[in-house]
Jmol script that loads the backbone (N, CA, C; Angstrom):
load data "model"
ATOM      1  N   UNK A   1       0.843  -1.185   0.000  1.00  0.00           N
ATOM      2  CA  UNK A   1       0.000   0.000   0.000  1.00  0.00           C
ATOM      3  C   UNK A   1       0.887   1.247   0.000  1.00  0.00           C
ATOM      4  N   UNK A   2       0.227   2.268  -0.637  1.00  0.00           N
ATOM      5  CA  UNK A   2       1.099   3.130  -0.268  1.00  0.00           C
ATOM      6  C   UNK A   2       0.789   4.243   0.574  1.00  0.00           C
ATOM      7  N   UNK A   3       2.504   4.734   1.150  1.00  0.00           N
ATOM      8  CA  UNK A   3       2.589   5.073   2.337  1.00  0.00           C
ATOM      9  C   UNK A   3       2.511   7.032   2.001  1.00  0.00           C
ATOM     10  N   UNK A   4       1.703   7.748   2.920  1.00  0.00           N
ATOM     11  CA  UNK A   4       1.900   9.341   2.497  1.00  0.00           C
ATOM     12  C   UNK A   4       2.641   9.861   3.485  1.00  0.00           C
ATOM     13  N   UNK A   5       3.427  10.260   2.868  1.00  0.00           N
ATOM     14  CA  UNK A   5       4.413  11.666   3.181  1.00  0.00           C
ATOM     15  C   UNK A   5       4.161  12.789   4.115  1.00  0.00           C
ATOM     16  N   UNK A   6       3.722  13.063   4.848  1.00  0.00           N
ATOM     17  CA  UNK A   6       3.424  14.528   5.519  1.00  0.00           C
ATOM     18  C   UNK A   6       4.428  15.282   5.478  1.00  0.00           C
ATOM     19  N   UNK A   7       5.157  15.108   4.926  1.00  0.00           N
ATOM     20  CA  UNK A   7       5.824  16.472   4.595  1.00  0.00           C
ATOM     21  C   UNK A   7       5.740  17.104   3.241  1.00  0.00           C
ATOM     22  N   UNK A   8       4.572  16.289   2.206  1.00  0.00           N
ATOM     23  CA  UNK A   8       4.365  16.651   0.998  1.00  0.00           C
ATOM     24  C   UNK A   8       3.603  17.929   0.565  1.00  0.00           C
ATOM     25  N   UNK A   9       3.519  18.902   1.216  1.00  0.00           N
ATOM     26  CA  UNK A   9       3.221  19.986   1.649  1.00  0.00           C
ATOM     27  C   UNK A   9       2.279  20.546   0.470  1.00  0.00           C
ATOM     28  N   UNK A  10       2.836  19.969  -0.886  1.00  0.00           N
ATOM     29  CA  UNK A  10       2.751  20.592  -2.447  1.00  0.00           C
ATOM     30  C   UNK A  10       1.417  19.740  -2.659  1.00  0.00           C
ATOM     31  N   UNK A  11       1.127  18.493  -2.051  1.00  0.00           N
ATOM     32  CA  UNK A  11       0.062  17.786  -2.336  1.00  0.00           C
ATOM     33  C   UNK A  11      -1.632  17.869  -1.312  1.00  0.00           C
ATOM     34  N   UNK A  12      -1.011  18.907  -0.276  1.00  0.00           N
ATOM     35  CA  UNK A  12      -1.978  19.325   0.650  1.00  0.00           C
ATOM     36  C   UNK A  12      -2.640  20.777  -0.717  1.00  0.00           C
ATOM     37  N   UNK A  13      -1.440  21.436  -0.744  1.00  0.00           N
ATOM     38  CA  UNK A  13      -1.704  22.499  -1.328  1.00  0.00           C
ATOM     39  C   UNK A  13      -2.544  22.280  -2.783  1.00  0.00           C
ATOM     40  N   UNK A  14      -2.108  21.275  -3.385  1.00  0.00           N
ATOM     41  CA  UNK A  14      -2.473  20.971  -4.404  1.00  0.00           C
ATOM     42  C   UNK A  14      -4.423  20.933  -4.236  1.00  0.00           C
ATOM     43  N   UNK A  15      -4.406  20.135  -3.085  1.00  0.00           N
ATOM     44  CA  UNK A  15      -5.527  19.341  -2.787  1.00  0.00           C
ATOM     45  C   UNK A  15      -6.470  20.741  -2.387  1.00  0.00           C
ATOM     46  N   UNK A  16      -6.028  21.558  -1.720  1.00  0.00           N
ATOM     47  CA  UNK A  16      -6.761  22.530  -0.802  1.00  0.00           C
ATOM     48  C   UNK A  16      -7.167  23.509  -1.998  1.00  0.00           C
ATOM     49  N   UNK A  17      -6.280  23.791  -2.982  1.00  0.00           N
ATOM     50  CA  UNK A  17      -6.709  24.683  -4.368  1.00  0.00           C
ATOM     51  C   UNK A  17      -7.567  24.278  -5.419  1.00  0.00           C
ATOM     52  N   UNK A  18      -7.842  22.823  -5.899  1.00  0.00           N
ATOM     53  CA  UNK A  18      -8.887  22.689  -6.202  1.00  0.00           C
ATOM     54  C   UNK A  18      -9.212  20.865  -6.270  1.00  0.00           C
ATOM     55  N   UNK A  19     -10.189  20.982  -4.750  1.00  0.00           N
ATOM     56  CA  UNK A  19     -10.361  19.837  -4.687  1.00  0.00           C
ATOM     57  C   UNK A  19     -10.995  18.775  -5.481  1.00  0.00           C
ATOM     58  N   UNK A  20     -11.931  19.188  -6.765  1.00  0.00           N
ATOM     59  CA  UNK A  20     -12.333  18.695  -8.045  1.00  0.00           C
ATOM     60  C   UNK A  20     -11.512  18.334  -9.120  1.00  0.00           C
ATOM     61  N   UNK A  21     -11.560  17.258  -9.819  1.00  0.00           N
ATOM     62  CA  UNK A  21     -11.190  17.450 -10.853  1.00  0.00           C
ATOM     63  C   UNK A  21      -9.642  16.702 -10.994  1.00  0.00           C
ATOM     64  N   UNK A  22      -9.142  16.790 -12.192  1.00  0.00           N
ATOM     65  CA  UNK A  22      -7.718  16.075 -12.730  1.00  0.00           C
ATOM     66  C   UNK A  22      -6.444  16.651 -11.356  1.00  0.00           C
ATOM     67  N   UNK A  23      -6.602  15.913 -10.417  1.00  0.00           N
ATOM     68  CA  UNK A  23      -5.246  15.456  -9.788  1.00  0.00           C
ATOM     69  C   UNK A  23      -3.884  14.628 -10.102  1.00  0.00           C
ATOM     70  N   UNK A  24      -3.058  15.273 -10.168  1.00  0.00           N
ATOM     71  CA  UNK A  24      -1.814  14.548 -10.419  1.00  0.00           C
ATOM     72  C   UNK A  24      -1.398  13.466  -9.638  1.00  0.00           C
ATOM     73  N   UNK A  25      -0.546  12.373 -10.244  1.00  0.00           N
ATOM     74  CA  UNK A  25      -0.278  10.978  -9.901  1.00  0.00           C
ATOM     75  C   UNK A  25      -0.387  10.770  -8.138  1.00  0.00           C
ATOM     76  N   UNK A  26       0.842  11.215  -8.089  1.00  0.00           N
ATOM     77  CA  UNK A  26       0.985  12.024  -6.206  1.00  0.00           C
ATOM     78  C   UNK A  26       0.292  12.020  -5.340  1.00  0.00           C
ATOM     79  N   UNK A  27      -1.069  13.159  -6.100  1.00  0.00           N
ATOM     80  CA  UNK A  27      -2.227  13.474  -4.930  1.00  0.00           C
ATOM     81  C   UNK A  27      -2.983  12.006  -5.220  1.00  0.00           C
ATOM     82  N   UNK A  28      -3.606  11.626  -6.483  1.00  0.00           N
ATOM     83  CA  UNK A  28      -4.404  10.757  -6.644  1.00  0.00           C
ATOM     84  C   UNK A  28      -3.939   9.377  -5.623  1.00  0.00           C
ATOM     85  N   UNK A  29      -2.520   9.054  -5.871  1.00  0.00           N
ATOM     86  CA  UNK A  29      -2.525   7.795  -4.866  1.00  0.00           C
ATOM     87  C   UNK A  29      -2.773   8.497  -3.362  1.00  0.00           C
ATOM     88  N   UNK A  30      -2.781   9.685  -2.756  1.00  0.00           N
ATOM     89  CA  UNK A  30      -2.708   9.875  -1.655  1.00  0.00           C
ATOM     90  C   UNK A  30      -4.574  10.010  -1.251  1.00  0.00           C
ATOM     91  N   UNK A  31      -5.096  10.477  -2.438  1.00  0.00           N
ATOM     92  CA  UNK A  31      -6.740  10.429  -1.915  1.00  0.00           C
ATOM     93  C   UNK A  31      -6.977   8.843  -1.887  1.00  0.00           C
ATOM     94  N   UNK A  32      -6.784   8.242  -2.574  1.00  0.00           N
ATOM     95  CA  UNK A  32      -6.983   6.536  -2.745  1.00  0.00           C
ATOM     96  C   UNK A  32      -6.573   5.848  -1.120  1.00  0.00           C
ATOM     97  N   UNK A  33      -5.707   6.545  -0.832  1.00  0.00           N
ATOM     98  CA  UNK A  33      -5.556   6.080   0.562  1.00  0.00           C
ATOM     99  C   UNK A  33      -6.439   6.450   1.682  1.00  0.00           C
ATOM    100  N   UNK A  34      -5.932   7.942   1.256  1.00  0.00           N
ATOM    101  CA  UNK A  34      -7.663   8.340   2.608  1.00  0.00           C
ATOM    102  C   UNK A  34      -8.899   8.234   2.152  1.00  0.00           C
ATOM    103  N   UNK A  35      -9.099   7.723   1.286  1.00  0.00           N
ATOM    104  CA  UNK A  35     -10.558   7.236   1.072  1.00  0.00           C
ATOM    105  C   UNK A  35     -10.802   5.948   1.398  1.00  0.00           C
ATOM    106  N   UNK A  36      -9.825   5.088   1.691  1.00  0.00           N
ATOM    107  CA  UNK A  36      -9.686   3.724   1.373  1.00  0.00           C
ATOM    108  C   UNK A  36      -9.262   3.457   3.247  1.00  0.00           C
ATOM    109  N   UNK A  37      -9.507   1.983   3.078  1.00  0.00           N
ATOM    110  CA  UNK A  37      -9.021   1.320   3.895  1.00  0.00           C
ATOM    111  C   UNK A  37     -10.138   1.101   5.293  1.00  0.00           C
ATOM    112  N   UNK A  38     -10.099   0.754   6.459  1.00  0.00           N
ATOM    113  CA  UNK A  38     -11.095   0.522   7.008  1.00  0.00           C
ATOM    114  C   UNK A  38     -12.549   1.391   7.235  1.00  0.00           C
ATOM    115  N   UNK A  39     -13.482   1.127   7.536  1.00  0.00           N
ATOM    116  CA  UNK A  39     -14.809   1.843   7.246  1.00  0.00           C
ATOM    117  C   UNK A  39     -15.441   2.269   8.959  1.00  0.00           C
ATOM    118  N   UNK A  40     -14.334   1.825  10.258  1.00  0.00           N
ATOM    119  CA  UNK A  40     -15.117   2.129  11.164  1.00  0.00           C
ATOM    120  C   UNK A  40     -14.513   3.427  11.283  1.00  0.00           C
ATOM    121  N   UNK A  41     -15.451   4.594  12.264  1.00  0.00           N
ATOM    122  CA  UNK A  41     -14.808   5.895  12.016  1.00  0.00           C
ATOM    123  C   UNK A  41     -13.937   6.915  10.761  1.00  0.00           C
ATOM    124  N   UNK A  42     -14.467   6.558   9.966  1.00  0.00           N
ATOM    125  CA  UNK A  42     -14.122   7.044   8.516  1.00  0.00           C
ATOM    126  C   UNK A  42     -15.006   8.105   8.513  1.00  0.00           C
ATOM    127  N   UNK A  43     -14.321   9.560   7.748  1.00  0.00           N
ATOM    128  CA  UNK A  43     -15.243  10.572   7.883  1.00  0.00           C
ATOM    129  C   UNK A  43     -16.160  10.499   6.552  1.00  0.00           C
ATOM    130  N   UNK A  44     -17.187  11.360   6.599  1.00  0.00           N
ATOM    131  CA  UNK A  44     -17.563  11.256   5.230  1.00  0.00           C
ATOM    132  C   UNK A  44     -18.699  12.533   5.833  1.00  0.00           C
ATOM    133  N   UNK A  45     -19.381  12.829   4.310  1.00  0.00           N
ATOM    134  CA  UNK A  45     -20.393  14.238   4.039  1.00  0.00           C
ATOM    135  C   UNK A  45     -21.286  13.463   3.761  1.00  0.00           C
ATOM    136  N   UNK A  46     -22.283  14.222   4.505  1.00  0.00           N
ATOM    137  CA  UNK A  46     -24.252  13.911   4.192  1.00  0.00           C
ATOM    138  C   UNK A  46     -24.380  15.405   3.272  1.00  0.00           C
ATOM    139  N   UNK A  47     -25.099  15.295   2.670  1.00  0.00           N
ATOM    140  CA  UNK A  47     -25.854  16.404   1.793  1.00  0.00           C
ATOM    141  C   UNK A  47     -26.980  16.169   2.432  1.00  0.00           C
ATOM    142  N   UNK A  48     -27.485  17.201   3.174  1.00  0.00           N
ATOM    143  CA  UNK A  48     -28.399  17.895   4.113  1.00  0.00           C
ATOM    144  C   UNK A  48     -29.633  18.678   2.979  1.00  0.00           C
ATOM    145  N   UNK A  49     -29.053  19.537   2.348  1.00  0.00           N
ATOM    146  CA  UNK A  49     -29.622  20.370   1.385  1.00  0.00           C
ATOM    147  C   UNK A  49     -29.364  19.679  -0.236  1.00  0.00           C
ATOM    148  N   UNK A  50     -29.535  19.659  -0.970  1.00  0.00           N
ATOM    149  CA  UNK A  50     -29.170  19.605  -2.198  1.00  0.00           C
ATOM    150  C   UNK A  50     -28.193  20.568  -2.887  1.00  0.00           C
ATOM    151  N   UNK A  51     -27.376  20.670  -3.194  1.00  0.00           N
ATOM    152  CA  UNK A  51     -26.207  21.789  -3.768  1.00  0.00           C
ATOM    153  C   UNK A  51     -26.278  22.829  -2.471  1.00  0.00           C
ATOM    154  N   UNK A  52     -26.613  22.775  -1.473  1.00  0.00           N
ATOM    155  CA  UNK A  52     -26.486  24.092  -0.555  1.00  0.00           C
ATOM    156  C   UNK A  52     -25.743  23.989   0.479  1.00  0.00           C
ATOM    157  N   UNK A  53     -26.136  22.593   1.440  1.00  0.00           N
ATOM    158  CA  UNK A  53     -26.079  22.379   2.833  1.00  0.00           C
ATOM    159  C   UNK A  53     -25.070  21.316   3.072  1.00  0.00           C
ATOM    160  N   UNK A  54     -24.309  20.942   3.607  1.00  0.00           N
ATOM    161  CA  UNK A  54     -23.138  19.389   4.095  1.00  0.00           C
ATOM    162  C   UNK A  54     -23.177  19.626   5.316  1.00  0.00           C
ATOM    163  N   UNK A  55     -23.015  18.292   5.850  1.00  0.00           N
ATOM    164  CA  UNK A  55     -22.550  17.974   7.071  1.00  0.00           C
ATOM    165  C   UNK A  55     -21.288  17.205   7.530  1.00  0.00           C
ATOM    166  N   UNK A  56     -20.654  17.382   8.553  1.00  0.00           N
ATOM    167  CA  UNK A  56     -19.394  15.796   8.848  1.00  0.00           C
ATOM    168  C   UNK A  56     -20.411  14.803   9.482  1.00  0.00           C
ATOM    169  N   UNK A  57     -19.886  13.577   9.307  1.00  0.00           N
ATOM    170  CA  UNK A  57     -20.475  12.351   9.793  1.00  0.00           C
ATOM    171  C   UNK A  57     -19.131  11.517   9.906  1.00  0.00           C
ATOM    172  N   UNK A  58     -19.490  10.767  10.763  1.00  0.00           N
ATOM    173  CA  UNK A  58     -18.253   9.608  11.058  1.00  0.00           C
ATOM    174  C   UNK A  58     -19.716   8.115  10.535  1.00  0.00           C
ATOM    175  N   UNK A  59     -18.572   7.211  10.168  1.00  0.00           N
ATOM    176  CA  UNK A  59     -19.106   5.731  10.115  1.00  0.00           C
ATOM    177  C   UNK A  59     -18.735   4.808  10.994  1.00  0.00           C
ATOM    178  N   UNK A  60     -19.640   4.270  11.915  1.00  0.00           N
ATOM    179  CA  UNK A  60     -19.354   3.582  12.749  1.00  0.00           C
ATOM    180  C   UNK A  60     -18.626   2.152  12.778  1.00  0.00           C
ATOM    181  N   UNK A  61     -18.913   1.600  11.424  1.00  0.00           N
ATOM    182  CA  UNK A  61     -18.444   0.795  10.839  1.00  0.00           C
ATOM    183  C   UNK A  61     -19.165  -0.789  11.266  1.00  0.00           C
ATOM    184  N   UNK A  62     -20.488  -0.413  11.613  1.00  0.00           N
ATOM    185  CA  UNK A  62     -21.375  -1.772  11.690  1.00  0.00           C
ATOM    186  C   UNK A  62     -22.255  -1.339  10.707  1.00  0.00           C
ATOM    187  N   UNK A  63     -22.748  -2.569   9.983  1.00  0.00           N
ATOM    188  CA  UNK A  63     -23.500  -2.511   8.885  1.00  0.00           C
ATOM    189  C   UNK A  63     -25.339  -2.251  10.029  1.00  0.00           C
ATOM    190  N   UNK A  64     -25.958  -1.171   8.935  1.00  0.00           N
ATOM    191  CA  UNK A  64     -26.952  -0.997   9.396  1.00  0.00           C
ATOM    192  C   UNK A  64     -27.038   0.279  10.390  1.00  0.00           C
ATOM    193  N   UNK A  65     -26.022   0.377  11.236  1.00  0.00           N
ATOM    194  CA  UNK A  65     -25.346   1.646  12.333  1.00  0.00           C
ATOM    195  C   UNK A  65     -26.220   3.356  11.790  1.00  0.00           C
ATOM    196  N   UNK A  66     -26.515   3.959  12.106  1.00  0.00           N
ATOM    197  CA  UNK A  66     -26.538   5.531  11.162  1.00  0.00           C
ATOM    198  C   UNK A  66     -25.231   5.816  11.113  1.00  0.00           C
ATOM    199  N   UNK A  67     -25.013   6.702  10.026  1.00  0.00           N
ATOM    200  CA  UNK A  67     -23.989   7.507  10.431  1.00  0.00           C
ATOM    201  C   UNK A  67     -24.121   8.852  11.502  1.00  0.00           C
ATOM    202  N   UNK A  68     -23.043   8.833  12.354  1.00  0.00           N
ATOM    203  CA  UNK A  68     -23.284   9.672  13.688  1.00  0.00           C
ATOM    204  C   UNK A  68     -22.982  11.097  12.954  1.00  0.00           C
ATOM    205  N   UNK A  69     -23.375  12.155  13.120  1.00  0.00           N
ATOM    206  CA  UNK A  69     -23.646  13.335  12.476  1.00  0.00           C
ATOM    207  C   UNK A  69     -22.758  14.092  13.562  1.00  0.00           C
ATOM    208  N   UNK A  70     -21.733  15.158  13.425  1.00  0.00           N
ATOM    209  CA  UNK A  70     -21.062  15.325  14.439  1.00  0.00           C
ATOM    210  C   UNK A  70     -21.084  17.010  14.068  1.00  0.00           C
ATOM    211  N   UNK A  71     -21.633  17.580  15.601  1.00  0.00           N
ATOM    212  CA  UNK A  71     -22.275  18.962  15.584  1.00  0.00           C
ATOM    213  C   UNK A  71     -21.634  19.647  15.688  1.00  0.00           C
ATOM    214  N   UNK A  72     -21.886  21.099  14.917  1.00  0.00           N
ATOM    215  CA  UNK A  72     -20.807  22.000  14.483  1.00  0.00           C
ATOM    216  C   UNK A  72     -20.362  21.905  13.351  1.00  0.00           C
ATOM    217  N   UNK A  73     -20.537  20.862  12.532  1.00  0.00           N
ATOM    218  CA  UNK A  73     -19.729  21.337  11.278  1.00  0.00           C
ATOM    219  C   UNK A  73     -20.642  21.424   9.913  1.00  0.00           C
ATOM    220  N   UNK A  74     -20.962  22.329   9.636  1.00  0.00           N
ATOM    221  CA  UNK A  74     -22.073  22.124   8.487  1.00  0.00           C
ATOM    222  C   UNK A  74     -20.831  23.224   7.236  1.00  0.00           C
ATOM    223  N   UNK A  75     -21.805  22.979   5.897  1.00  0.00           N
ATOM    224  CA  UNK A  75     -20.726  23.592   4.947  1.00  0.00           C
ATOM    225  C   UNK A  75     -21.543  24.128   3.971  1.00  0.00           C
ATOM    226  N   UNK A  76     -21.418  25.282   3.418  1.00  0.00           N
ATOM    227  CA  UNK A  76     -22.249  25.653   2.743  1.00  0.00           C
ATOM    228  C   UNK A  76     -21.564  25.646   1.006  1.00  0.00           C
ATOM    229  N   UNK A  77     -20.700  25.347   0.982  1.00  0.00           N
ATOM    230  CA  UNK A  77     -20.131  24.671  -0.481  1.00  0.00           C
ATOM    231  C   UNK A  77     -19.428  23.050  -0.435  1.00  0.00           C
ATOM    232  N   UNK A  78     -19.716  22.434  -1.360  1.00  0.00           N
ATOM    233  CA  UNK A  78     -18.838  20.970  -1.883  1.00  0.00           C
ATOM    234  C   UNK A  78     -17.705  21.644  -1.281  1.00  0.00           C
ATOM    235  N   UNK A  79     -16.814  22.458  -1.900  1.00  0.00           N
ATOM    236  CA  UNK A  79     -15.413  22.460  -1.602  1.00  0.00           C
ATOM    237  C   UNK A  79     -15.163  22.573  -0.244  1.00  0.00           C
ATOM    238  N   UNK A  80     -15.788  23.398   0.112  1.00  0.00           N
ATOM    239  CA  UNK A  80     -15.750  23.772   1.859  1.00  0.00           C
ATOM    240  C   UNK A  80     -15.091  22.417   2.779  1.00  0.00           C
ATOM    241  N   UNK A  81     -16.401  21.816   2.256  1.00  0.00           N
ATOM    242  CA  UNK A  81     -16.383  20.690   2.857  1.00  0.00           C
ATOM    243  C   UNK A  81     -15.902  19.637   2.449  1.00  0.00           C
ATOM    244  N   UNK A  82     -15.511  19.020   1.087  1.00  0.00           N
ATOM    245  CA  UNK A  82     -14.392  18.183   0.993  1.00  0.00           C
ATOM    246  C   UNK A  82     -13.100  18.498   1.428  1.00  0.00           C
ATOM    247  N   UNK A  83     -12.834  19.839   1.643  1.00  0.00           N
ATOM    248  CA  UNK A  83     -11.259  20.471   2.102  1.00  0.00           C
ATOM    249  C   UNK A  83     -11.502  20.347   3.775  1.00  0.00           C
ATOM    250  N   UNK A  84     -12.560  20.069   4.070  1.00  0.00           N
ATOM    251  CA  UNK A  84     -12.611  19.344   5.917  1.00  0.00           C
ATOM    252  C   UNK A  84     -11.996  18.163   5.949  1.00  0.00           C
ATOM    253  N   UNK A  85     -12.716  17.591   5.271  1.00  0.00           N
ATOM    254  CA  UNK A  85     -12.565  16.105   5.306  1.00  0.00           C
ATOM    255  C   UNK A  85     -11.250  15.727   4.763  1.00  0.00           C
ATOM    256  N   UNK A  86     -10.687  15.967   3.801  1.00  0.00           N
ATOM    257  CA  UNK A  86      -9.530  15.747   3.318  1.00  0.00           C
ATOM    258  C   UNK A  86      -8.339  16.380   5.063  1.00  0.00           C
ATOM    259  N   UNK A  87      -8.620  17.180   5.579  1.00  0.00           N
ATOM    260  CA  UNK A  87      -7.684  17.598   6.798  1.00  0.00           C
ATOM    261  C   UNK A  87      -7.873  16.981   7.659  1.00  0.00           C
ATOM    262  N   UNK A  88      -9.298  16.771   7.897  1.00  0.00           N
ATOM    263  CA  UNK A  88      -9.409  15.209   9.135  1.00  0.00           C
ATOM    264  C   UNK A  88      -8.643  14.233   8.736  1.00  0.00           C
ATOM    265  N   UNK A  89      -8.874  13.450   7.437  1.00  0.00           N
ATOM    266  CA  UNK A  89      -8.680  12.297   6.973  1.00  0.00           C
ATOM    267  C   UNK A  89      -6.772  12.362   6.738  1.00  0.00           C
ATOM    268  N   UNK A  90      -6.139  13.229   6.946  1.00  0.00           N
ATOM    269  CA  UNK A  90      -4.836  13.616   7.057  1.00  0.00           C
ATOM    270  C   UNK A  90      -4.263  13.506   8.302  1.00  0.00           C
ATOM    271  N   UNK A  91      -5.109  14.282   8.831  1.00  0.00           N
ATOM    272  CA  UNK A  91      -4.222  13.722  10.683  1.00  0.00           C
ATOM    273  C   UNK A  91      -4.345  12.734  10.995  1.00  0.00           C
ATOM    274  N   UNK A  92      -5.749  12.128  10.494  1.00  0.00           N
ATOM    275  CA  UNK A  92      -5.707  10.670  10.872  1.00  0.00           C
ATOM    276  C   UNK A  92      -4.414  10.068  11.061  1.00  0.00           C
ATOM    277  N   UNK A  93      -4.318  10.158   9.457  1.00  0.00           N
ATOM    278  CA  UNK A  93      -3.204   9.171   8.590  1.00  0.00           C
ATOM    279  C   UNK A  93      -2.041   9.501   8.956  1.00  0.00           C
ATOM    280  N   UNK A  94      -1.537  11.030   8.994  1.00  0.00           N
ATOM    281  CA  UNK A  94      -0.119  11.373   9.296  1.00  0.00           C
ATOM    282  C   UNK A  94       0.158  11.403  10.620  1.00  0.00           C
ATOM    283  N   UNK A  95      -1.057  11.958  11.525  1.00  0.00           N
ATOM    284  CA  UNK A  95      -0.734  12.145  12.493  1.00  0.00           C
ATOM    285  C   UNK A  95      -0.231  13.612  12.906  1.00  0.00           C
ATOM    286  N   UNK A  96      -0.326  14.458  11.725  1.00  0.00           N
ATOM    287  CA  UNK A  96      -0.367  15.731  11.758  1.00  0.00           C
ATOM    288  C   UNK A  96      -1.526  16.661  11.140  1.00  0.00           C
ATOM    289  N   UNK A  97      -1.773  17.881  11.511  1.00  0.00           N
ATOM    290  CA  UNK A  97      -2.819  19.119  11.066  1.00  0.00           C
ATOM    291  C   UNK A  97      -2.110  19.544  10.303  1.00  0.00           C
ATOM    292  N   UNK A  98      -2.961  19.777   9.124  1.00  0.00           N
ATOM    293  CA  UNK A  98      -2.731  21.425   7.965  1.00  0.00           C
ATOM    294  C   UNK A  98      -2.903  22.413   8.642  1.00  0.00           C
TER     295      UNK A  98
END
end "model"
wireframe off; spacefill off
backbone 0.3
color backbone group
């Protein structure tokens, strides 16, 4: 599997400028990772609103479970809020904050 870098600084940045769209080799294996791999406590977005509203949610990782909705964080753009989740899903992994 592969392993991410926290000191790749260029691939946070990369990620934080436009989280849509054609990512280079680099970032792409590094989202594949934080998207990937076990499903308990994994963050993820509810669409609350349709194009308006997001939320954070964690997955508990039992089938059937809700996802637990975790208060305080709502987003009023996609990007907003994939650029959350991508910084959670980073400390996770590195063990460090953007």
């Amino acid at each position: 599997m592969y392993e991410i870098d926290p000191e790749r600084n260029d691939l946070v940045e990369e990620f934080l400028d436009r989280p849509f769209g054609h990512h280079s080799g680099d970032l792409q294996r590094v989202l594949n990772v934080l998207r990937g791999g076990p499903v308990k406590d994994r963050y993820v977005l509810i669409c609350t609103k349709p194009h308006r509203e997001w939320v954070l949610g964690q997955l508990s990782g039992v089938r059937g479970e809700p996802v637990r909705v975790l208060a305080g964080h709502v987003y009023r753009s996609a990007g907003d809020a994939e650029r959350a989740v991508f910084k959670l899903r980073w400390e996770q992994h590195t063990g460090r904050k953007i």
